[in-house]
C-alpha positions as CSV (number, residue, x, y, z in Angstrom):
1,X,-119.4,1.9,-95.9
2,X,-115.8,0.4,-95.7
3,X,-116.9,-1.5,-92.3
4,X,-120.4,-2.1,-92.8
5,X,-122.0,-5.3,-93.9
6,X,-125.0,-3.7,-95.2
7,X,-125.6,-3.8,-99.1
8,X,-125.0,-0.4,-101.0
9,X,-128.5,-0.6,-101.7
10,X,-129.6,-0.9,-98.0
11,X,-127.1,1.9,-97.2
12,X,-128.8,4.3,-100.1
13,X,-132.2,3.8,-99.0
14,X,-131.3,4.7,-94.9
15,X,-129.6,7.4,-96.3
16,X,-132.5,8.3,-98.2
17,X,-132.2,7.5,-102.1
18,X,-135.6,5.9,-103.3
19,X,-133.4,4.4,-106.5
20,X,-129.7,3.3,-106.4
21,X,-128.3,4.6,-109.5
22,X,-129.0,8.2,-107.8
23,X,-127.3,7.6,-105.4
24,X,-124.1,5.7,-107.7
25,X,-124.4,8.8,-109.3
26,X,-124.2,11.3,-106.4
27,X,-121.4,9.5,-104.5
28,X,-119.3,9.1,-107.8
29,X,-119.8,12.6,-107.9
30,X,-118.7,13.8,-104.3
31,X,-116.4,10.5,-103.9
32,X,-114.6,10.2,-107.6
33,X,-115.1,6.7,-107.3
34,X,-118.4,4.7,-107.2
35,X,-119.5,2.9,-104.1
36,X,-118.1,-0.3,-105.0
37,X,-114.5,0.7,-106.4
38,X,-114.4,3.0,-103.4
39,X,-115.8,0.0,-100.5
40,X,-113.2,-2.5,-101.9
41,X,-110.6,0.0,-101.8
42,X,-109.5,0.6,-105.6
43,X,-108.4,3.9,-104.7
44,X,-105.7,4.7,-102.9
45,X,-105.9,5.0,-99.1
46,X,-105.0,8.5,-99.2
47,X,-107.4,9.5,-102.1
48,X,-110.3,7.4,-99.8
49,X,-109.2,8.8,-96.4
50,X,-108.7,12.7,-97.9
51,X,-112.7,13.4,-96.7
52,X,-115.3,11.9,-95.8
53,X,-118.7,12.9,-97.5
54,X,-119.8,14.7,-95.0
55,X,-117.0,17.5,-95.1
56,X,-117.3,17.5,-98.8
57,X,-120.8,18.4,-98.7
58,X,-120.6,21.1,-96.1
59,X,-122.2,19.5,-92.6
60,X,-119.2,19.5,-91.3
């Protein structure tokens, strides 16, 4: 998300969230941050880079 130019919005629907505050809600969750503190970076590089949200969830 960092790199990307899409909007959080675009990103939650291809990720498959039919309504954004689901998915605000899930990635605060898994992320401790929601998807805008954590795109511009308000936390910490090493509380951002500590997992991606794929190894928290398990696929990885």
């Amino acid at each position: 998300m960092k790199s990307s130019d899409f909007s959080i919005l675009s990103i939650s629907e291809q990720v498959g969230f039919h309504s954004i505050s689901s998915f605000n809600r899930c990635f605060s969750k898994l992320m401790g941050a929601s998807p805008k503190e954590w795109r511009k970076g308000a936390k910490s590089e090493a509380q951002s880079a500590k997992a991606s949200i794929l190894e928290l969830t398990g696929w990885v």
